[in-house]
N, C-alpha and C positions, 0 to 999 in steps of 0.2 A: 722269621721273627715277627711276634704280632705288634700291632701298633701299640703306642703306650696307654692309660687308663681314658676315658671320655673325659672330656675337659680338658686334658694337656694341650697346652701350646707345641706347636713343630716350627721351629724356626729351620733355615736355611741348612745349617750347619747340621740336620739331622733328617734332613731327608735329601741323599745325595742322588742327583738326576742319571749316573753313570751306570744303572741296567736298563737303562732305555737308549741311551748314546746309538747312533747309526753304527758308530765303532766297536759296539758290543752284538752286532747282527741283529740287534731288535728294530720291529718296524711296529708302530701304531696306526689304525686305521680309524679315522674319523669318519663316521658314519653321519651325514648329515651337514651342511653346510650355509647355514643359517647365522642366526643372532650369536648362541653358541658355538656352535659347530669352529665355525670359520675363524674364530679367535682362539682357540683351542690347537687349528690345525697350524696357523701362521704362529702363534709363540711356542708351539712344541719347534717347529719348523728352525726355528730362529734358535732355539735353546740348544742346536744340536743331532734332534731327534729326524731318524724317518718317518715322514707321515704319507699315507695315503689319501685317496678321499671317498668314499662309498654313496651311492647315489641311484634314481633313478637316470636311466635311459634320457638323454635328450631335456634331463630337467634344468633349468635355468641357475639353480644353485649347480647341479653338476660340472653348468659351460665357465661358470665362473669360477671354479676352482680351477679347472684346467686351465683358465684365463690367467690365473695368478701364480702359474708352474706348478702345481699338482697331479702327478699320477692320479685317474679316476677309473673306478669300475663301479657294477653292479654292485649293492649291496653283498651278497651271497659271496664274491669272486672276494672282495675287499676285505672279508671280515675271516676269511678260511688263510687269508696270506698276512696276517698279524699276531703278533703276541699279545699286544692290549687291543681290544678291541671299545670303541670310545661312541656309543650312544646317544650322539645328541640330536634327536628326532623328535616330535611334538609327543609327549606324553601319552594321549589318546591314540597313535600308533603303535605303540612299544608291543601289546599282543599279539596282533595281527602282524606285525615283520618278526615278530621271535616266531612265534609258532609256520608260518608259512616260506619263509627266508631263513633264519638268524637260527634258528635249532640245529638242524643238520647241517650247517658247515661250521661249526662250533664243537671245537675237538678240547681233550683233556691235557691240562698243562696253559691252556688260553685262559686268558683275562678281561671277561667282560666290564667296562669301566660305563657309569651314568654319571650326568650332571645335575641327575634329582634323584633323588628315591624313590619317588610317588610307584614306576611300576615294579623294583626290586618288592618293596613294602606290600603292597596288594597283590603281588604275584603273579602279576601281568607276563615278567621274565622270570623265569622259575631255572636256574643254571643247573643243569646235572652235577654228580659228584665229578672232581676233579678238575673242573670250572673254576675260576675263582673271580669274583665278583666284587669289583671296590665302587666307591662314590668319592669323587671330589666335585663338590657343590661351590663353585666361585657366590659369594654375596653381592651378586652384582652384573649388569647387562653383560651381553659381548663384548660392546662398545667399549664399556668401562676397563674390562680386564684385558683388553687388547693397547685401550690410552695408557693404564698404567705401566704396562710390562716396557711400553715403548718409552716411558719418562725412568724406566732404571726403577720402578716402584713395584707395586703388587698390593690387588686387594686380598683382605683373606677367603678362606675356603672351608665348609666341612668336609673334613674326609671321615671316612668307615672306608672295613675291610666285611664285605659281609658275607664273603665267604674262602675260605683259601681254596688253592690247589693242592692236590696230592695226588700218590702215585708214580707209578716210573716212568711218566709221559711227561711230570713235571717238570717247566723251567723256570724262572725265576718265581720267587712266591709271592702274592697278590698285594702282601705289606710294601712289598719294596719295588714293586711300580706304580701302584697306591701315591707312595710317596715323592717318585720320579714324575710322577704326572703334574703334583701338587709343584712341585720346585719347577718343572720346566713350560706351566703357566707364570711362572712368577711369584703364586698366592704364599710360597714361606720365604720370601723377601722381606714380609714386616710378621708373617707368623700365623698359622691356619689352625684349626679349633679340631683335634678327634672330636668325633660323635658314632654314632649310630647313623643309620640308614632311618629307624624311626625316629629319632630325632629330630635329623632335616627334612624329611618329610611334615610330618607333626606342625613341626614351631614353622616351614615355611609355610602350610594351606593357611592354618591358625593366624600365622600374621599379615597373609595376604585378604583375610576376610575379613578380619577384626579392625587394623588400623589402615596397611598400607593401601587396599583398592577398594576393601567393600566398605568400610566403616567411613576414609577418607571422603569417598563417593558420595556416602548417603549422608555425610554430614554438610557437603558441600552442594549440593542439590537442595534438601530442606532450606539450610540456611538462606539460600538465593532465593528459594521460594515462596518463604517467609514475608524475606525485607522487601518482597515486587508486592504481594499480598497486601501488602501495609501499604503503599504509593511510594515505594523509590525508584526512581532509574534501575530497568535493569544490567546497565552498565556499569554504573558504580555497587548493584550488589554482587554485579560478576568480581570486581576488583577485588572489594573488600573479606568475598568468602571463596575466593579459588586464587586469583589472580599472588594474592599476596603468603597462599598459604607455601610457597616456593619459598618461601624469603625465610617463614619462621623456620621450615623444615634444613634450609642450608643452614641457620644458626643452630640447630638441634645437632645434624651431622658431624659440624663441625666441632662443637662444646659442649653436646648435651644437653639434658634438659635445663642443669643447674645452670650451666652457662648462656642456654638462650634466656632465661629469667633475669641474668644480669647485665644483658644487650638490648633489652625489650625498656620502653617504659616503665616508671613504676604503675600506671591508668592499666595499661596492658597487663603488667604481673598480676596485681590487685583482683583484672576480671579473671582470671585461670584461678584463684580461691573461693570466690563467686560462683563460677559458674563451674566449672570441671566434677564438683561434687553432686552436680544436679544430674548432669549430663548422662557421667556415668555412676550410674545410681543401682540399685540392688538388683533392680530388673537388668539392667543392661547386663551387670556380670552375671547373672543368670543364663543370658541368652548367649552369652559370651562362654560360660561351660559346656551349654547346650552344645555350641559350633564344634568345639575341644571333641566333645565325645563322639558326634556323628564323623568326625576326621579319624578320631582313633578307630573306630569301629567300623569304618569302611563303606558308612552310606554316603559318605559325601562321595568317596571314589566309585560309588556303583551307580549311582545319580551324570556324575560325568559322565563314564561310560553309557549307559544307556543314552543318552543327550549327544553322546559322538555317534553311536551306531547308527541312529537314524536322521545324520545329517545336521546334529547340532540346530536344530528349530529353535528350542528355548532359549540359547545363547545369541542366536539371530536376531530373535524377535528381540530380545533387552538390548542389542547391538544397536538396533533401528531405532529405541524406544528411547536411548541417551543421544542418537544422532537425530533426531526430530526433537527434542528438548529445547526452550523459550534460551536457557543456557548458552547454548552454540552459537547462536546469532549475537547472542551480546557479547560472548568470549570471540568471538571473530571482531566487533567492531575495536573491543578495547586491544586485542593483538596487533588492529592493524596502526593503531597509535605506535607500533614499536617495531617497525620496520625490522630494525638488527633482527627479531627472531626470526623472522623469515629467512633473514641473509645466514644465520646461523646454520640454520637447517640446510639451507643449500649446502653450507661449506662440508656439513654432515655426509652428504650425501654426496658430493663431490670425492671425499675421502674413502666415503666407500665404494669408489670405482678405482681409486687410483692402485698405485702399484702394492704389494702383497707388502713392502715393507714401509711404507708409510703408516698413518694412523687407520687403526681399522676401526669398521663401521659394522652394527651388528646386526643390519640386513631389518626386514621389516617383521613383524611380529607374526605375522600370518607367513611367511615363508614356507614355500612345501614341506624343504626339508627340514626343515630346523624351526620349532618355534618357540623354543626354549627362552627364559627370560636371562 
């Protein structure tokens, strides 16, 4: 049965987790054990489900799944002994282990599952006929969907079905572990979004470039650049243009925009009518359809790859060029004003060594296996 139109909400009550149940002979194999991966494996784990864990030889996310009671093999071994098989591996691998691993032990009636679209969409994983190929996309770190599921909550999720199975090899069809996968994270707890595969692909590079990493970034860079430019402390214009933009953004989260505009000052409301219509100005949306279209058309994904195959240089050199930044030094002196987030971090990182059923932690972003947001 195919999922319902784009846009429907799936609440609980309609995506039942019981064709993945260990008690139904299905096993899932999470490939990858990272930020994703490992919150993926411990709330299927928890929900019910058999999980595996797939991995390289001797890698460090491998020891620690085993560390936290997990069967692990080879990628190859782990993904031929599953019925879903669960892809959360850094993006810029997905071709290179389909085409040299993941092809040939991928039989018809299997269920390739991603936590992005990025390589379904560009064709990085290209699943033969009788394949079936879904995406549930959690909104949200490892970290996150891991704290939620263990508070009895869930954030949401896109799912697509982007491609079913058939044939007489088939077992269950790719809608209705699609939807077992969504409910035994937790994400139709308060209720997960159908989409496409372009979809979450699309609106996540789009909104990763636009507001939440590159726009945020470059607006918060200039602006400190600015107020130093002029004679301020660069401590107080660390505060004023990163430090605090946490605070507007937890009001946004929480309330919205309407509702941070009626938590905020009226001085503060006031400058967002001032200033917001400069900011973003005809140019900017301009440059802003520009992004839209090189994400739909595939140069921004042939840009990455090219920048992964030879060792990510361009991503390096900008890595080194924010971490040598005037920025760092004075975001270090005002962080060390607030002890707690240090302590915080520890307690982060504490949790994620401890036992498989306490709060999970979603590993560091550069992890081998996993680097999934």
């Amino acid at each position: 049965m195919p999922l319902p139109p784009r846009g429907t909400v799936i609440h609980a009550p309609d995506a039942p987790i019981e064709p993945l149940l260990a008690d139904a002979g299905r096993t899932v194999a999470v490939l990858g054990y990272g930020n994703q991966g490992r919150a993926h494996a411990l709330n299927l784990r928890d929900s019910g489900v058999r999980v595996i864990v797939g991995g390289r030889t001797g890698s460090e996310a491998r020891k620690r799944a085993e560390s936290e009671g997990f069967a692990s093999f080879d990628l190859a071994e782990a993904a031929s002994a599953a019925d879903l098989v669960v892809i959360a591996l850094p993006d810029e691998v997905h071709g290179r282990v389909w085409g040299e691993t993941l092809a040939s032990a991928i039989r018809p009636g299997q269920v390739l599952g991603v936590v992005h679209g990025f390589s379904l969409h560009h064709g990085e994983i290209d699943p033969p006929p009788g394949v079936g190929a879904v995406l549930v996309a959690p909104k949200g770190p490892g970290r996150t969907v891991r704290e939620r599921f263990l508070m009895g909550q869930g954030i949401p999720a896109i799912i697509a079905v982007h491609q079913e199975t058939e044939g007489p090899d088939s077992g269950p069809d790719a809608a209705s572990l699609c939807l077992a996968w969504a409910a035994g994270l937790g994400c139709t707890r308060g209720g997960s979004i159908v989409g496409s595969v372009a979809d979450e692909t699309d609106t996540d590079l789009f909104g990763e470039q636009t507001v939440l990493c590159g726009g945020l970034t470059g607006l918060i860079l200039a602006a400190f650049e600015i107020l130093v430019e002029a004679g301020y402390p660069p401590e107080v214009a660390y505060i004023e243009c990163c430090h605090e933009a946490k605070q507007v953004c937890d009001l946004i989260y929480h309330r919205g925009l309407a509702g941070m505009r009626a938590a905020i000052s009226n001085t503060a409301e006031f400058g967002i009518d001032h200033a917001a219509p400069r900011l973003v100005n005809d140019r900017v949306r301009a440059e802003m359809r520009a992004l839209l279209a090189e994400i739909r058309d595939g140069r921004f994904a042939e840009r990455l790859k090219t920048d992964a195959d030879a060792g990510f240089p361009d991503l390096h050199r900008h890595r080194q060029a924010t971490a040598d930044h005037p920025i760092e030094q004075a975001g270090r002196t005002v962080r060390n004003l607030m002890p707690w987030l240090a302590e915080d971090d520890a307690k982060v990182e504490a949790s994620g060594a401890s036992d498989a059923h306490h709060r999970g932690h979603g590993g560091a972003r550069r992890a081998t296996e996993d680097g999934q947001d």
